[in-house]
MARTOR-693065 format. One line per 10 residues: their letters; for each residue x, y, z of C-alpha. Coordinates in nm, 4 decimals. Example, Ala and Ser with C-alpha at 12.3 -4.5 7.8 and 13.67 -1.06 7.14 Angstrom:
BEGIN
as = 1.2300 -0.4500 0.7800 | 1.3670 -0.1060 0.7140
//
This chain:
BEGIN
xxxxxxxxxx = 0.8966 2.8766 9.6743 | 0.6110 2.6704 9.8876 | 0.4408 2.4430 9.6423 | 0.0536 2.5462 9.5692 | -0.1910 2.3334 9.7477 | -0.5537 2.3312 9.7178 | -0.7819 2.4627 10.0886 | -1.1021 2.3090 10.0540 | -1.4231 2.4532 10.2739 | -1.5754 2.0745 10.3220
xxxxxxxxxx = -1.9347 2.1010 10.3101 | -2.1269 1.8150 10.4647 | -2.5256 1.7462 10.3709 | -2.7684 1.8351 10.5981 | -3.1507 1.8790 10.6384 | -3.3697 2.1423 10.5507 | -3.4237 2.3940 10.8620 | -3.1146 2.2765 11.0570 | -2.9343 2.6012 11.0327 | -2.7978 2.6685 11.3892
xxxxxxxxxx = -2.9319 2.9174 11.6348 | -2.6464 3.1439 11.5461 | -2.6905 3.2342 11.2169 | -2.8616 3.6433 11.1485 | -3.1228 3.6583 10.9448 | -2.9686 4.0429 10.9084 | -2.7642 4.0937 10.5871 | -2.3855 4.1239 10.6551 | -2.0782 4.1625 10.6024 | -1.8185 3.8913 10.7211
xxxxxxxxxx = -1.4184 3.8228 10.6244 | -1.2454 3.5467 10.6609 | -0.9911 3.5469 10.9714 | -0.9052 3.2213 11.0741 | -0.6019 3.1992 10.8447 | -0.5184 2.8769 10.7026 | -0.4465 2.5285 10.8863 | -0.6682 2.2112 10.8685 | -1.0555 2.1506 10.9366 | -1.1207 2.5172 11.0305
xxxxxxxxxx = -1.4876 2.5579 11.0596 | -1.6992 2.7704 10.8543 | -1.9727 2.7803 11.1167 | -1.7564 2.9241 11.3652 | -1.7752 3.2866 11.4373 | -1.4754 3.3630 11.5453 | -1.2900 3.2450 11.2105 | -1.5278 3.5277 11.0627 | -1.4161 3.7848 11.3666 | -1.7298 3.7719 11.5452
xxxxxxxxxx = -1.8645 3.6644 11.8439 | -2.1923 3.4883 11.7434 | -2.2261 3.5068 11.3655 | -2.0917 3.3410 11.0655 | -2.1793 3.4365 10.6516 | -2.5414 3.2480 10.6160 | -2.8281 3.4338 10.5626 | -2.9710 3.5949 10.2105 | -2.7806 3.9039 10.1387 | -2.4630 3.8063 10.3550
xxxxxxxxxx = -2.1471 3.8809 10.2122 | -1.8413 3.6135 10.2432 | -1.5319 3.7522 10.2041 | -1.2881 3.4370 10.0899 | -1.0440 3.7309 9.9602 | -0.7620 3.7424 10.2423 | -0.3588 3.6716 10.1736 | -0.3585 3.2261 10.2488 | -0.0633 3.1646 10.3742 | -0.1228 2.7973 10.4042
xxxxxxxxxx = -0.3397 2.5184 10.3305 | -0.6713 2.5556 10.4783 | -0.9948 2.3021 10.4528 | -1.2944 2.5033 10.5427 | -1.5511 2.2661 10.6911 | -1.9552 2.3685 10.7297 | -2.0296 2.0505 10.9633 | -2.4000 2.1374 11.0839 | -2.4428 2.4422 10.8476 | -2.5637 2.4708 10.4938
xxxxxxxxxx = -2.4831 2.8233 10.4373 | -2.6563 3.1081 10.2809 | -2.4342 3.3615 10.0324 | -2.5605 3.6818 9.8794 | -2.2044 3.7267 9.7399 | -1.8761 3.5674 9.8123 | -1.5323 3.6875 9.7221 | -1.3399 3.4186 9.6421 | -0.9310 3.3781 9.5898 | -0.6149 3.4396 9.7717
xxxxxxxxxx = -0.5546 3.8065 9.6587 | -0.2458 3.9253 9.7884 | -0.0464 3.5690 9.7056 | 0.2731 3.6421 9.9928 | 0.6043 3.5166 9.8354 | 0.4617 3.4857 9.4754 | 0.2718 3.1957 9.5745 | -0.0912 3.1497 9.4644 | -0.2740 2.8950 9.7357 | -0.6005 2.7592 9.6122
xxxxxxxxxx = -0.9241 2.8375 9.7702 | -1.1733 2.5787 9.7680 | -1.5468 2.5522 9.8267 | -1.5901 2.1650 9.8356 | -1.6533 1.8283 9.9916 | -1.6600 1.4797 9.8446 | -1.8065 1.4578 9.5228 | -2.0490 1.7094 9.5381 | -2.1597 1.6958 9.9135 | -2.3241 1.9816 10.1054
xxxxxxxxxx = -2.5569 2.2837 9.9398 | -2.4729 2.6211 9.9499 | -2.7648 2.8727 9.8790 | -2.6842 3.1885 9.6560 | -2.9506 3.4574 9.7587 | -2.9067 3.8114 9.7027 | -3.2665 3.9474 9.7993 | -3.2984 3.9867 9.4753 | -3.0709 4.1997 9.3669 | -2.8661 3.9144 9.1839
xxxxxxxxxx = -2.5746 3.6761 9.3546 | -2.2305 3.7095 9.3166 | -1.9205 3.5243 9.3079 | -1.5874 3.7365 9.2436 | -1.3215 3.5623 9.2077 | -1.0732 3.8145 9.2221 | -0.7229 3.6510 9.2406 | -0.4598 3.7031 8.9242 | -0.2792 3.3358 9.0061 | -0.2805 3.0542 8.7593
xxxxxxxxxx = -0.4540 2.7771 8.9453 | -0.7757 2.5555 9.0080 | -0.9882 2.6765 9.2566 | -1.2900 2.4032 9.3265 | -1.6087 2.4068 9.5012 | -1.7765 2.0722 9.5333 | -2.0811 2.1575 9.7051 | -2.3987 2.1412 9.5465 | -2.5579 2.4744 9.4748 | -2.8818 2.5889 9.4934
xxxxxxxxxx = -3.0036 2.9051 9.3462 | -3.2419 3.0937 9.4684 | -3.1353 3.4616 9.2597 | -2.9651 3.5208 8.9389 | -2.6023 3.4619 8.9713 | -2.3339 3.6336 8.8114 | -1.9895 3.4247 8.8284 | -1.7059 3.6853 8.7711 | -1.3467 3.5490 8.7013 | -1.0897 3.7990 8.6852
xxxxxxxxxx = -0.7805 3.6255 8.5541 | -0.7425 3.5126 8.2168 | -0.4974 3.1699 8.3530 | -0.7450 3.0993 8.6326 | -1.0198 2.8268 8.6588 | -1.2937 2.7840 8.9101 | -1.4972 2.4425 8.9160 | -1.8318 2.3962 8.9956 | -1.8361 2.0198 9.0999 | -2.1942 1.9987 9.2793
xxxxxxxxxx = -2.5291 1.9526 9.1593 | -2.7001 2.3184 9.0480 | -3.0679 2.3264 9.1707 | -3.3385 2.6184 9.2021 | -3.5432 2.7115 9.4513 | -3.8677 2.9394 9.4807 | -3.8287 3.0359 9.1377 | -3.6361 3.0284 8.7718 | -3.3073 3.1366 8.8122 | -2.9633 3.1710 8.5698
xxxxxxxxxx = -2.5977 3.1717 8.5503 | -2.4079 3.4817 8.4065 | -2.0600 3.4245 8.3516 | -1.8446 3.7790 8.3018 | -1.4612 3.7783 8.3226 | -1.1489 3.6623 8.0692 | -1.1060 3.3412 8.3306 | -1.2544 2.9694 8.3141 | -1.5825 2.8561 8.4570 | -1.5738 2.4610 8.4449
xxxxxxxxxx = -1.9179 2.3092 8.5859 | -1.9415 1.8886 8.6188 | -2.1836 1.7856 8.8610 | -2.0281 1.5395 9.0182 | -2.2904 1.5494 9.3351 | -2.6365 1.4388 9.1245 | -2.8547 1.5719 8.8479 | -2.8638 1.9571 8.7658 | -3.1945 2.0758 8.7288 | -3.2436 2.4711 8.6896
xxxxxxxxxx = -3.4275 2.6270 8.4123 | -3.2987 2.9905 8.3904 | -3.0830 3.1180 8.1068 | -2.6903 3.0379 8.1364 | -2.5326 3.3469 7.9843 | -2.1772 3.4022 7.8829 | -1.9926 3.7362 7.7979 | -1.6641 3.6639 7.8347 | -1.3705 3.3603 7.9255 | -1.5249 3.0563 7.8973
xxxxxxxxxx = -1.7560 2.7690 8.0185 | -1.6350 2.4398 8.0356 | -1.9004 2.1884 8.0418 | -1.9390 1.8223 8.1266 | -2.1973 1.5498 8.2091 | -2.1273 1.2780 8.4853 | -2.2936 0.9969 8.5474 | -2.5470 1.0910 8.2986 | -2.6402 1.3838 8.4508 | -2.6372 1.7054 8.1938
xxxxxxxxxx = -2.3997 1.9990 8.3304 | -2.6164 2.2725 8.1979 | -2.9993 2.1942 8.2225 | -3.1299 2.5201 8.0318 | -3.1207 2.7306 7.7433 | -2.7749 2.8739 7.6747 | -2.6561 3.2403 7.5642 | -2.3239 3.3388 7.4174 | -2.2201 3.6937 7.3533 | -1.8781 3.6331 7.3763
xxxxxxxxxx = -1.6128 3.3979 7.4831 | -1.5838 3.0149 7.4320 | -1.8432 2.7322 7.5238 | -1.6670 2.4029 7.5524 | -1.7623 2.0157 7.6084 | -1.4881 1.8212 7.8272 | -1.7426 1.5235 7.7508 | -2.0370 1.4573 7.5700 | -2.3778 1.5116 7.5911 | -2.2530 1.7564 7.8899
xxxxxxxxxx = -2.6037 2.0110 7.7569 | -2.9542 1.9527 7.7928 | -3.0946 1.7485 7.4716 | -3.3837 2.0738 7.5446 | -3.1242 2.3660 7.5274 | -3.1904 2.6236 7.2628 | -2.8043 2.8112 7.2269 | -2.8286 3.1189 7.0783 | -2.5034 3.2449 6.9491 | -2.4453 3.6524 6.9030
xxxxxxxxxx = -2.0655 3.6431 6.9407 | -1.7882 3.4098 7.1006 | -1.7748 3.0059 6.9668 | -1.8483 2.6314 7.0493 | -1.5578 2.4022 7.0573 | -1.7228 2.0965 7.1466 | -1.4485 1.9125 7.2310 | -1.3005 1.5630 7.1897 | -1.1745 1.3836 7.0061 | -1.5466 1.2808 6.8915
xxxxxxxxxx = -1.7347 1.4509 7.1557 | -2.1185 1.4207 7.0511 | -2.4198 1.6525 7.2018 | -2.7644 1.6701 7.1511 | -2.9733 1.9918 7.1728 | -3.3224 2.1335 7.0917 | -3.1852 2.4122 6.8285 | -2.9151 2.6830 6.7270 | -3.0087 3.0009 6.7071 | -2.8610 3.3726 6.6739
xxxxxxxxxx = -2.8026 3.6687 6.3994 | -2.4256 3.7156 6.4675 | -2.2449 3.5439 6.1701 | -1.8818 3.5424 6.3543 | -1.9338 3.2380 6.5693 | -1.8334 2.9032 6.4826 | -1.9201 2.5652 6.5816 | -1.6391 2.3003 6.5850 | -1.5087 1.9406 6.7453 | -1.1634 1.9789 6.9301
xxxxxxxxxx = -0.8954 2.1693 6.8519 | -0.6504 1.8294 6.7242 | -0.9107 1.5478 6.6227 | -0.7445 1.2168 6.4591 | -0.8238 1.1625 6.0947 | -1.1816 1.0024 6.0864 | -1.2832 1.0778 6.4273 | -1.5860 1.3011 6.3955 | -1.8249 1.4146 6.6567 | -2.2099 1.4687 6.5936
xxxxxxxxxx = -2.3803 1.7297 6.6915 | -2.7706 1.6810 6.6961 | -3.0788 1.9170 6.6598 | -3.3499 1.7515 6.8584 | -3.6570 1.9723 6.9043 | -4.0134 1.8845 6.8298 | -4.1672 2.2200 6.7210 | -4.0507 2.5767 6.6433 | -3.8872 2.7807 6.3929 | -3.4546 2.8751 6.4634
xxxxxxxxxx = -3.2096 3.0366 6.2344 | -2.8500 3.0552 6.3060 | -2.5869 3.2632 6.1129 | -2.2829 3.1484 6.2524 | -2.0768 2.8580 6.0994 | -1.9927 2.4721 6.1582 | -1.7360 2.2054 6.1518 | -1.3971 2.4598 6.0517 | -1.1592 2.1397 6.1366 | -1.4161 1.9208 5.9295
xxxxxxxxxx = -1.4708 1.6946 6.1991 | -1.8560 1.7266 6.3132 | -2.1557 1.5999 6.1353 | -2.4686 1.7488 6.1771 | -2.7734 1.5566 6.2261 | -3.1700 1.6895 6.2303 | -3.4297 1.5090 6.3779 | -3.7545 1.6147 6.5621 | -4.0120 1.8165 6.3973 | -3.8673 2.1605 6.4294
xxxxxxxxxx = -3.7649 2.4116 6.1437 | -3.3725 2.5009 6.1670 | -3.2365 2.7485 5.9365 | -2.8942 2.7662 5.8386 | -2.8238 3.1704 5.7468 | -2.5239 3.3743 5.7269 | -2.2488 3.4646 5.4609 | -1.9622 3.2216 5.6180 | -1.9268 2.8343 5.4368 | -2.0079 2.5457 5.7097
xxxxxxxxxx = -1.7522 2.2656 5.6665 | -1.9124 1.9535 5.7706 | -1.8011 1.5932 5.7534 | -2.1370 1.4858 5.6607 | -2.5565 1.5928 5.7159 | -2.8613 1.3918 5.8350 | -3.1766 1.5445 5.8351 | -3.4370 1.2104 5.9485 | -3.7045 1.5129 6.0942 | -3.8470 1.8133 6.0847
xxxxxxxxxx = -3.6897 2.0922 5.8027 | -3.4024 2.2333 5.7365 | -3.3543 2.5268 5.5776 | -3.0449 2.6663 5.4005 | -3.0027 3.0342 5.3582 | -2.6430 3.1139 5.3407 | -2.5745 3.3503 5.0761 | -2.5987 3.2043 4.7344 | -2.2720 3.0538 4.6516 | -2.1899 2.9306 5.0201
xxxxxxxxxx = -2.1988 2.6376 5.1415 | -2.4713 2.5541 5.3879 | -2.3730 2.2071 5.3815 | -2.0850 1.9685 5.2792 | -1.9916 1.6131 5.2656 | -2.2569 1.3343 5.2102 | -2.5889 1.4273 5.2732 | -2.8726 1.1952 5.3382 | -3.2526 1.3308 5.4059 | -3.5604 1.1298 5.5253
xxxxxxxxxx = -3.5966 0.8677 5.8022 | -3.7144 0.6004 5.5574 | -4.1132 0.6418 5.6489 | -4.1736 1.0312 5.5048 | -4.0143 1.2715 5.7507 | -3.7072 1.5122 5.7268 | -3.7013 1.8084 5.4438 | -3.3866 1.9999 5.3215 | -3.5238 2.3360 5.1439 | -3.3520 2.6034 5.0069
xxxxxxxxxx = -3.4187 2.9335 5.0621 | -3.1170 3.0542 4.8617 | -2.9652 2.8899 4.5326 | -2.6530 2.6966 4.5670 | -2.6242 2.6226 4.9031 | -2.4947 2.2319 4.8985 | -2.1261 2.1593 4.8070 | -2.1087 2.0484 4.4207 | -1.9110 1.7436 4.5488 | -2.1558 1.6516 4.7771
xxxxxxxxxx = -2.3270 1.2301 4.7217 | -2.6832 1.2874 4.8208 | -2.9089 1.0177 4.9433 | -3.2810 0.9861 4.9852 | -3.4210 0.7536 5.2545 | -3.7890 0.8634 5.1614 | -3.7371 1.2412 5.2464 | -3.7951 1.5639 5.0755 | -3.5692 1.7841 4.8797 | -3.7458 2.1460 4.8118
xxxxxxxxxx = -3.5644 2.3620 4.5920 | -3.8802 2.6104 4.6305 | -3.7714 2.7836 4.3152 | -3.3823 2.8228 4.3543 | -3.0845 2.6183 4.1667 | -2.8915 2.3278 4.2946 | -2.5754 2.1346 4.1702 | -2.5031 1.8127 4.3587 | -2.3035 1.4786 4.3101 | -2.4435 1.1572 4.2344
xxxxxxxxxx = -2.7996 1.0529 4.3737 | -2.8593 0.7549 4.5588 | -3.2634 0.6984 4.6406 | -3.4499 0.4287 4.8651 | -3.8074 0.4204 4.9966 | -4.0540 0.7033 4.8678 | -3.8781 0.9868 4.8134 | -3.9886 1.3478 4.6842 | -3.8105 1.6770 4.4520 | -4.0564 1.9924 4.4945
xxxxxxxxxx = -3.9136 2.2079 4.2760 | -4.1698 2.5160 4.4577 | -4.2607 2.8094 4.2274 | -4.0177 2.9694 4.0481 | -3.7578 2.8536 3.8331 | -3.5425 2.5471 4.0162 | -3.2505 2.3680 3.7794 | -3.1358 2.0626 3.9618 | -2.8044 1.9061 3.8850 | -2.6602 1.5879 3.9598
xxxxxxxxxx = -2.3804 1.3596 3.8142 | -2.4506 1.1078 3.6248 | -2.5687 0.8768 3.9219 | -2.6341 0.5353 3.6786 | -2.4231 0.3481 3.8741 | -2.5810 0.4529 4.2099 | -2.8092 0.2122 4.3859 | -3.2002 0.2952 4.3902 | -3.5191 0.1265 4.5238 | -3.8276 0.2847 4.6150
xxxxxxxxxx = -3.9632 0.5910 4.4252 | -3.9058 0.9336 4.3518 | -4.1667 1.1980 4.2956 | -4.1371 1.5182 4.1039 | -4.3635 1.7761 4.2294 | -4.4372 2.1712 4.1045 | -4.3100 2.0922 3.7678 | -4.2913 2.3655 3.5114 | -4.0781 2.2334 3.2339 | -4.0677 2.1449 2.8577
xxxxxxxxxx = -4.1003 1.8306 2.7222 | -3.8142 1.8734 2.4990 | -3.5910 2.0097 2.7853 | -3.4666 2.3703 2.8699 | -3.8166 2.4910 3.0798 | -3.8352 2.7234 3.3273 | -3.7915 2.3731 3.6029 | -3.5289 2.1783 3.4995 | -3.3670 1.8126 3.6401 | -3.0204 1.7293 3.5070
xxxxxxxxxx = -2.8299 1.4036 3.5417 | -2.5756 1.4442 3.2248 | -2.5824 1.2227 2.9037 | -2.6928 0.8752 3.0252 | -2.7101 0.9971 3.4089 | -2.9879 0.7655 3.4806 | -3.0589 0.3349 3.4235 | -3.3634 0.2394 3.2409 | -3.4290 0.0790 3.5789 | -3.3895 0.4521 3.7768
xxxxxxxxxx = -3.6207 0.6228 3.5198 | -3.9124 0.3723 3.6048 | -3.8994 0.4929 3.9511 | -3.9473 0.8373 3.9066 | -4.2372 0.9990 3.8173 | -4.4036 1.3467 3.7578 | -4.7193 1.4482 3.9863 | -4.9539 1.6891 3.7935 | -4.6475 1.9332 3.6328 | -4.8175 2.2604 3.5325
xxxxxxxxxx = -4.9712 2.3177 3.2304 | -5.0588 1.9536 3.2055 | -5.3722 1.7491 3.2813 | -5.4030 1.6195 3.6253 | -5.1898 1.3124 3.6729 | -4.8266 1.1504 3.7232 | -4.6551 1.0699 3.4525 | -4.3324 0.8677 3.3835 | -4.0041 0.9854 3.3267 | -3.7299 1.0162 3.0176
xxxxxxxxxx = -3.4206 1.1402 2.9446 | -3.3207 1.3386 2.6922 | -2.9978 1.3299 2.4997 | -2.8489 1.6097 2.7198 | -2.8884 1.4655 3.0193 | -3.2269 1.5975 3.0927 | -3.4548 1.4230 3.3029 | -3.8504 1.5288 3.1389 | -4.2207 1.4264 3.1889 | -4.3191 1.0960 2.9410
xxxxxxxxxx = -4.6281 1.2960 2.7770 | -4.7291 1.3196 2.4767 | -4.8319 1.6780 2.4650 | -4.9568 1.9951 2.7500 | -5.2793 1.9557 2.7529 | -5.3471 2.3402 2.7987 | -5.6655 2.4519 2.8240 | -5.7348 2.7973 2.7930 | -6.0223 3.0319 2.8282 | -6.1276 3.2894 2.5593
xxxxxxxxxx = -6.2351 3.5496 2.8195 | -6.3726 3.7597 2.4642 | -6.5788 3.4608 2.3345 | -6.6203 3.2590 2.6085 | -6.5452 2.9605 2.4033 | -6.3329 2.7209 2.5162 | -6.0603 2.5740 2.3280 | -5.8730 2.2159 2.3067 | -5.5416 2.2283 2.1473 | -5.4990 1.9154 1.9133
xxxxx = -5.2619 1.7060 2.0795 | -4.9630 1.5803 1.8728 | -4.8611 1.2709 1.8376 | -4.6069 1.1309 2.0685 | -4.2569 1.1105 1.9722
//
């Protein structure tokens, strides 16, 4: 059986408006029929069976499709060719033997232009083999274009830069096979939607330069990183089916946000990762409210980090598994069903100078076993229940426990080093414990040290102020006051009221 060999179609850079006098501007049709061999011309008519015309104008269809019997390297020399759709892969296979069809020069050389007069471009890659096809040209969109690949053991490689032209135009990848798209020619740079249904996308950066530049949707199939930081740190993904393996060992990406209703996709780093190698994934954007149902971290080796000054919620019914959380910006929001686990490992919130807010929108959303640290952030229970490990505070931190009825738990976190402060806002217990807002650190939880630096900012039903901090004998963390001062009005009388105060305990 002949060995498979890869035919590349060698596409050499060229200037804008050098396409040769004998290209149509007349939408055709055009197969391949120069057979295989080395250096055969694209820009040659006769390898197309015609006397004057080759596959380069917008609409043109390239038919790549035929039964290779050999090597081939397709060469554009003085063309850079126009496709409206190209059929792509030896299709018939003679003897059994699948010969690779590339589209490619060195590292990324040459442009070919996908333009479908608006009807959307194509490429079909239509072969069953199990092989690599590559095209190394740069690519420059100027439609919407839908990458089909028919075989479930077949892989197609985008290796060029992907551009735009006259206009905002996306990827749409259908088909059980493997896009993979590194651009090894130069930075990416378009801005329409990369969609995928079906297969999967495997994604790198090179050289620094991102392999998808724009916001990403999956409905199906598998999104993978063969390197990190291979996405746009400004790519929303929305998920409403398929996954995210993002690779590795210890592949890290950043991205604006997560979004999507589906709660059936997961989010995970490599399929074998090495005990303590973890990979971070990183939710960058600025501004903007995302929630996404899906889960994280099933192999427990990705942390999840939130900075910017965005709002991401974390929804669904499924329990993330995360190595550990950093939240240094913005919010986020945990709304997994009450009882699962938004978040696990050690979690730290603030960036030590106010910003970054966890809030629950849901009780009982943190593992129990989860150490949580303060770096002068915000924890906002906003009326739900929490039980948590030990606490560990620095800088000016804050607990808003919202309106409604919030009972905070930690262990006893004496032997925990603090500094800074902590505030206690929206207050609504009892001095002598058991009110409707309750902080719990067990019998002895907290040093006469750690007590000083928390304090209560005008709790209701008490006169404006902040007030110091005590522990009761069950563990219960309380306002210092003497007494409520509650005033109340006599709406009958009209008179007003002062409750004696008692004495303090």
């Amino acid at each position: 059986m002949k060995k498979n060999t890869l035919r590349i179609i060698a596409c050499a850079v060229v200037g804008v408006g050098s396409l040769v006098a004998q290209q149509t501007s007349t939408a055709a049709t055009y197969t391949w029929t120069g057979g295989g061999g080395a250096n055969v011309n694209w820009n040659a008519p006769a390898n197309w069976g015609t006397v004057s015309t080759y596959p380069s104008a917008p609409g043109d269809v390239a038919n790549l499709n035929i039964d290779f019997a050999a090597a081939v390297t397709l060469s554009m020399y003085s063309g850079s060719p126009t496709c409206g759709i190209l059929n792509w892969g030896d299709s018939t296979q003679t003897g059994g033997v699948y010969q690779a069809v590339g589209v490619s020069g060195t590292n990324g050389g040459g442009t070919i232009t996908f333009n479908n007069n608006g009807s959307g471009a194509q490429i079909n890659h239509v072969a069953s083999g199990a092989a690599t096809d590559n095209m190394r040209c740069n690519v420059i969109l100027q439609d919407n274009l839908t990458i089909n690949v028919a075989s479930s053991s077949y892989n197609i490689k985008l290796w060029g830069a992907i551009t735009e032209s006259g206009g905002s135009y996306g990827i749409t990848k259908t088909g059980p096979g493997y896009l993979s798209i590194e651009p090894a020619g130069g930075a990416s740079n378009w801005t329409g939607l990369t969609t995928l249904n079906a297969g999967r996308i495997q994604v790198a950066s090179n050289a620094g330069n991102n392999g998808i530049t724009g916001n990403i949707l999956v409905n199906g199939g598998r999104l993978q990183n063969s390197s990190s930081d291979a996405i746009a740190d400004t790519a929303n993904i929305e998920f409403e089916g398929g996954d995210w393996n993002m690779g590795g060992p210890g592949n890290n990406e950043t991205i604006a946000s997560l979004s999507g209703a589906a709660t059936t996709p997961d989010i995970f780093s490599g399929a074998t990762v090495p005990a303590g190698v973890v990979g971070t994934l990183t939710l960058a954007a600025t501004t903007g409210t995302t929630s996404y149902a899906g889960t994280f971290g099933v192999n427990n080796a990705l942390a999840l980090s939130k900075t910017g000054g965005s709002t991401q919620t974390l929804a669904g019914t499924r329990a993330n598994v995360l190595s550990s959380v950093s939240v240094t910006g913005g919010t986020l929001e945990l709304n997994k069903t009450a009882g699962v686990n938004a978040l696990s490992g050690p979690i730290t919130v603030g960036n030590g100078a106010g910003a970054g807010k966890i809030r629950l929108l849901a009780s009982n959303q943190m593992a129990d076993g989860s150490a949580f640290t303060f770096n002068g952030g915000t924890l906002d229970t906003n009326g739900f229940s929490e039980t948590l490990s030990t606490l560990t505070n620095s800088g000016a931190s804050t607990i808003d426990m919202g309106a409604g009825a919030s009972i905070l738990t930690f262990a006893n976190s004496s032997g925990q080093t603090w500094s800074g402060s902590i505030q206690i806002l929206n207050w609504s217990g009892l001095t002598a414990g058991g009110g409707t807002d309750q902080l719990l650190f067990g019998a002895g939880g907290l040093s006469t040290g750690q007590l000083a630096m928390v304090s209560f900012v005008n709790p209701t039903n008490y006169a404006p102020g902040t007030y110091g901090a005590t522990i009761l004998p069950s563990g219960e963390v309380v306002a210092a006051v003497p007494e409520p001062a509650i005033i109340g009005t006599l709406a009958a009388s009209g008179l007003l009221a002062l409750r004696r105060r008692r004495t303090r305990a």
